[in-house]
C-alpha positions as CSV (number, residue, x, y, z in Angstrom):
1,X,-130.9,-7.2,245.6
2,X,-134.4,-8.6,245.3
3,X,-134.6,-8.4,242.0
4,X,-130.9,-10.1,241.4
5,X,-131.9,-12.7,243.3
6,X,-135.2,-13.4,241.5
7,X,-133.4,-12.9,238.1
8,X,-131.2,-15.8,239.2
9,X,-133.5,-18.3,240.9
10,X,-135.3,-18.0,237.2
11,X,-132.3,-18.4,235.1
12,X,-131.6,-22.0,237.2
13,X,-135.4,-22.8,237.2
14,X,-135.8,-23.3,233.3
15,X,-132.3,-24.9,233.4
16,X,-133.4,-27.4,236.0
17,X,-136.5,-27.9,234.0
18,X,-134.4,-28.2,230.8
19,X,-132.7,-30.5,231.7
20,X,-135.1,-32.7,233.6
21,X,-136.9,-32.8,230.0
22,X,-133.9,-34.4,228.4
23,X,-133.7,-37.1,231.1
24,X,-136.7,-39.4,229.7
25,X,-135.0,-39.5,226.3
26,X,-131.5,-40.8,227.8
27,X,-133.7,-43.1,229.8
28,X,-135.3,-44.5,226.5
29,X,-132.0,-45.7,225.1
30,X,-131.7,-49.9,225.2
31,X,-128.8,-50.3,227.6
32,X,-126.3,-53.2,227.8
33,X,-124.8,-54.6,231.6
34,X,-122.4,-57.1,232.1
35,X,-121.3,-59.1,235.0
36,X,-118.9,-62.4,234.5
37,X,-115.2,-62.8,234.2
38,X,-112.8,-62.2,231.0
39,X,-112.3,-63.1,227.8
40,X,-112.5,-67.2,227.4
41,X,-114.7,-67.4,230.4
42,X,-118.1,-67.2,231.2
43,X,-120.5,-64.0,230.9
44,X,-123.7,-62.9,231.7
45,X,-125.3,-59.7,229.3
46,X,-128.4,-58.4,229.9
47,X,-130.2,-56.0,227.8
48,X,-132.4,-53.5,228.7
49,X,-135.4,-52.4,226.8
50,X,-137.5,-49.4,227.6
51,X,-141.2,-49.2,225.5
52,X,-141.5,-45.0,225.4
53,X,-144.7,-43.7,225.9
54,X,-145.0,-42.3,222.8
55,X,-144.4,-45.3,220.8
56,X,-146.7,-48.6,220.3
57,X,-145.8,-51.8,222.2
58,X,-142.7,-53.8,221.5
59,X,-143.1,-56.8,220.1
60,X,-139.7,-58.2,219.2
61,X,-136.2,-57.5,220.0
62,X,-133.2,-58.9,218.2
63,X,-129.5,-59.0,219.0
64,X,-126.7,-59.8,216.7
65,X,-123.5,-61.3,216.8
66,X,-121.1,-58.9,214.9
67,X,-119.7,-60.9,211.8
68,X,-116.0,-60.8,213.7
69,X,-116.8,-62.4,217.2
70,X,-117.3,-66.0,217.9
71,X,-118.9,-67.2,220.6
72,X,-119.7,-71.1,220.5
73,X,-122.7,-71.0,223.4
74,X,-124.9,-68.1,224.0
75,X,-128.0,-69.7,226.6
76,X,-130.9,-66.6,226.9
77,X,-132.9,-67.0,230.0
78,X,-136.8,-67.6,229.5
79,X,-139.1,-64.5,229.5
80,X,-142.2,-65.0,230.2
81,X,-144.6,-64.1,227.5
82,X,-141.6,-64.5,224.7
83,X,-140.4,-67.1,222.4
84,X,-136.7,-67.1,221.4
85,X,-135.3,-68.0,218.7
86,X,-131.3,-68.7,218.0
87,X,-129.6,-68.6,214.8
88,X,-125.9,-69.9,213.9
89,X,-123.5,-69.1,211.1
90,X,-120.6,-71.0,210.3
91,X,-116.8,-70.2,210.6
92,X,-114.2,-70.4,208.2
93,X,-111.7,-71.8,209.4
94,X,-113.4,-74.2,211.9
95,X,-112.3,-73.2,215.7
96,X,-111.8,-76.2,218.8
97,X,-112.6,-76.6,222.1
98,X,-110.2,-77.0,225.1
99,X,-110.6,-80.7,224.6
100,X,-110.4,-80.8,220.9
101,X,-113.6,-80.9,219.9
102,X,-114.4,-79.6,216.4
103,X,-116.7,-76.2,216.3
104,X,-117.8,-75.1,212.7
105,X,-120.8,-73.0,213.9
106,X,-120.9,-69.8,216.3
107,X,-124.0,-67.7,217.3
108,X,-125.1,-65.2,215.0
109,X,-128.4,-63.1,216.2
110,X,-131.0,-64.5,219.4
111,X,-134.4,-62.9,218.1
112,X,-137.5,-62.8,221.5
113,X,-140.9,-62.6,219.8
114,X,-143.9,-61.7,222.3
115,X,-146.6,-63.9,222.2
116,X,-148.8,-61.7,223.8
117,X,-148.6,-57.5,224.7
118,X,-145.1,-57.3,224.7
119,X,-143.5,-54.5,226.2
120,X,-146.1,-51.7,227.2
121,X,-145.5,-47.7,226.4
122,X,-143.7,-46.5,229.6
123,X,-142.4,-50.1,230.7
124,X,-139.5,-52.2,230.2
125,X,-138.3,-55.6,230.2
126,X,-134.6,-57.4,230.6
127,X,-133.2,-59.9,227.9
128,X,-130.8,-62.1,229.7
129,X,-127.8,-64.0,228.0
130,X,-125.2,-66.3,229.0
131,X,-122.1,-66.3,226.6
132,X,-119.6,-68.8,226.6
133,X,-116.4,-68.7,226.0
134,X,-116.5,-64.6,225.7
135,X,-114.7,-62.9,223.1
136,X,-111.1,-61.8,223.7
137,X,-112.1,-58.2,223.1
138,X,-111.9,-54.7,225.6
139,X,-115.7,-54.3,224.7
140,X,-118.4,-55.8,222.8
141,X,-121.2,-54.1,220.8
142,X,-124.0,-56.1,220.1
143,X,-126.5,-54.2,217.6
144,X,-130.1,-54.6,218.2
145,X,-133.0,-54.4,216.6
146,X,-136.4,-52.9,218.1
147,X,-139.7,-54.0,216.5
148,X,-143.3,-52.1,217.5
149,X,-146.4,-53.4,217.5
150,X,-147.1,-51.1,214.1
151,X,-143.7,-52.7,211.9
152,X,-141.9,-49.8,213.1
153,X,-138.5,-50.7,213.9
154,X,-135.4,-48.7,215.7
155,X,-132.1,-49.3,215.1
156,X,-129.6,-49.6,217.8
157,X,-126.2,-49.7,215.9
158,X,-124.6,-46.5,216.1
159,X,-120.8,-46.3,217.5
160,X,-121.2,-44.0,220.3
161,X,-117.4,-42.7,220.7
162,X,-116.6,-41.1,225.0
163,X,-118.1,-38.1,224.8
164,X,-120.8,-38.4,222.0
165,X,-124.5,-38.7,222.3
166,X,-125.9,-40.7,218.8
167,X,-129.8,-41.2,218.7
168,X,-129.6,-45.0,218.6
169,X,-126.1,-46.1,220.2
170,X,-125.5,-49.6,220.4
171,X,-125.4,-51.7,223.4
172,X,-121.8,-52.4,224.6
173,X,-120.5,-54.1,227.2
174,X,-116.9,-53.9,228.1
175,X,-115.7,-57.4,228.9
176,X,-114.1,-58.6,232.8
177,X,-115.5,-54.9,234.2
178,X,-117.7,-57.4,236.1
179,X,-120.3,-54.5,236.9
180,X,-123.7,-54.0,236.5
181,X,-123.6,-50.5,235.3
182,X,-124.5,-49.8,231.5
183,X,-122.3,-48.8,229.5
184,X,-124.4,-47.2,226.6
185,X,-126.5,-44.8,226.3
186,X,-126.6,-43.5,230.0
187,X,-123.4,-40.9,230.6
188,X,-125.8,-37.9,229.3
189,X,-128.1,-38.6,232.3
190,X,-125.4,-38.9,234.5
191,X,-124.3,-35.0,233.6
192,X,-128.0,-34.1,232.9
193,X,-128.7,-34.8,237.0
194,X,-125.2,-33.5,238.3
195,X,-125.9,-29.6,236.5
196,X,-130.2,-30.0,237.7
197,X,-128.6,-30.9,241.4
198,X,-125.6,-27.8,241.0
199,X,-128.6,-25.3,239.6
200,X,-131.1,-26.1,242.4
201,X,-128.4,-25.8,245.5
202,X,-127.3,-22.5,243.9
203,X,-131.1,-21.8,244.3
204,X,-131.3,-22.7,247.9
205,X,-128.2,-20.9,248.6
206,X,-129.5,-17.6,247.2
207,X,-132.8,-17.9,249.1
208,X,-130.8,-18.4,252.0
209,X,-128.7,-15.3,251.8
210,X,-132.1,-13.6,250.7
211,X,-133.7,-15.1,254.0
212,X,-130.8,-14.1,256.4
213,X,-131.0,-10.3,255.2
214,X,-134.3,-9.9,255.1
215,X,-134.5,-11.0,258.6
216,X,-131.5,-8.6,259.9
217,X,-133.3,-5.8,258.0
218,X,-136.2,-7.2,260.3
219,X,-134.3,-7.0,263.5
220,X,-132.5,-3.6,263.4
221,X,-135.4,-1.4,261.6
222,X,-133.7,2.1,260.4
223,X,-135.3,5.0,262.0
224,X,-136.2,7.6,259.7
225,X,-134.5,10.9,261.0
226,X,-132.5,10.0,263.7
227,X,-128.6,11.0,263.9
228,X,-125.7,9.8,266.2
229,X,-125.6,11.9,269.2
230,X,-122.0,13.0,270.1
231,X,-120.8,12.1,273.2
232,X,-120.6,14.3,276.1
233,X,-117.2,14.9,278.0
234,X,-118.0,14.4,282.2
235,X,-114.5,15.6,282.8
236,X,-114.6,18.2,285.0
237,X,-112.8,21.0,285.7
């Protein structure tokens, strides 16, 4: 039984340790939160960017507009140690506002550039952004662009379908779920935590069973030798 037990507490351990390798790269993903209304109202999207330890500092970070979404007003709250820069495109046909007002430009990319450090291996930083009006979509994906302190830069546009797990999946937000959970990027840590947490209760459970039996062994020692004794009749005659 010993030996069972210790084949299975080592068959969980280098799962456990597997999978709590894989939990720094899901970690490293740039993640997208939302919290605001529905479409045609007012939204706040923050992005979060994680520096790896492995990688130089970030020095820029750039989000774009996809080419089909308008959005007349996007306001990014000031970082300190970043400039920000916003760039428009304009739309064909023109759009109006509640009030008539002509709109022939929409927001295409809002670029932050450090001015000093940046974003420090094994840090991260938020990139705030009020929207307004947002887009009558489900979700959003808004690609963004990664730049290190070396001209290195990472990609974050890949469609990242329920279920899937690309390299560099793009930051989307779904629109009026008015949570601050991301929404990209993070359901393989999620999974990666749950099977670590299953693997190391299995562990506990098996020492426990171990424990308990060692200590009845303990308690009612075998004696080498001895046989029942029959019982004796007192009936008498």
């Amino acid at each position: 039984m010993l030996k069972t037990l210790v084949r299975i507490v080592g068959i969980f351990l280098l799962s456990g340790a597997a999978a709590l390798l894989a939990i720094p790269s899901a970690a490293a993903h740039v993640n997208a939160y939302f919290d605001g209304g529905g479409p045609g109202e007012t939204g706040l999207i923050t992005l979060r960017v994680p520096a790896e330890s492995d990688n130089p500092p970030t020095v820029k970070v750039e989000v774009r507009i996809p080419d089909d979404v308008q959005i007349r007003t996007v306001r990014p709250q000031p970082v300190a140690g970043w400039n920000i820069d916003i760039k428009k495109k304009k739309t064909d046909p023109p759009i109006y506002r509640d009030d008539g007002t002509r709109v022939d430009e929409v927001v295409s990319s809002v670029t932050w550039t450090a001015t000093g450090p940046g974003i420090m291996p094994g840090q991260f930083d938020d990139f705030v952004l009020e929207a307004n009006p947002l887009p009558d979509v489900q979700s959003l994906s808004l690609p963004t662009y990664q730049t290190f302190a070396d001209g290195k830069t990472d990609a974050w546009t890949e469609p990242a379908p329920e279920g899937s797990d690309p390299e560099f999946p793009v930051p989307t937000v779904t629109i009026g779920a008015n949570s601050n959970t991301a929404t990209s990027g993070g359901s393989g840590m999620t999974s990666v935590i749950a099977w670590t947490a299953l693997g190391f209760a299995v562990i506990a459970v098996a020492l426990g069973i171990f424990s308990i039996d060692r200590a009845r062994r303990s308690a009612h020692p075998a004696v080498p030798g001895a046989e029942a004794t029959p019982e004796r009749s007192t009936a008498t005659e």
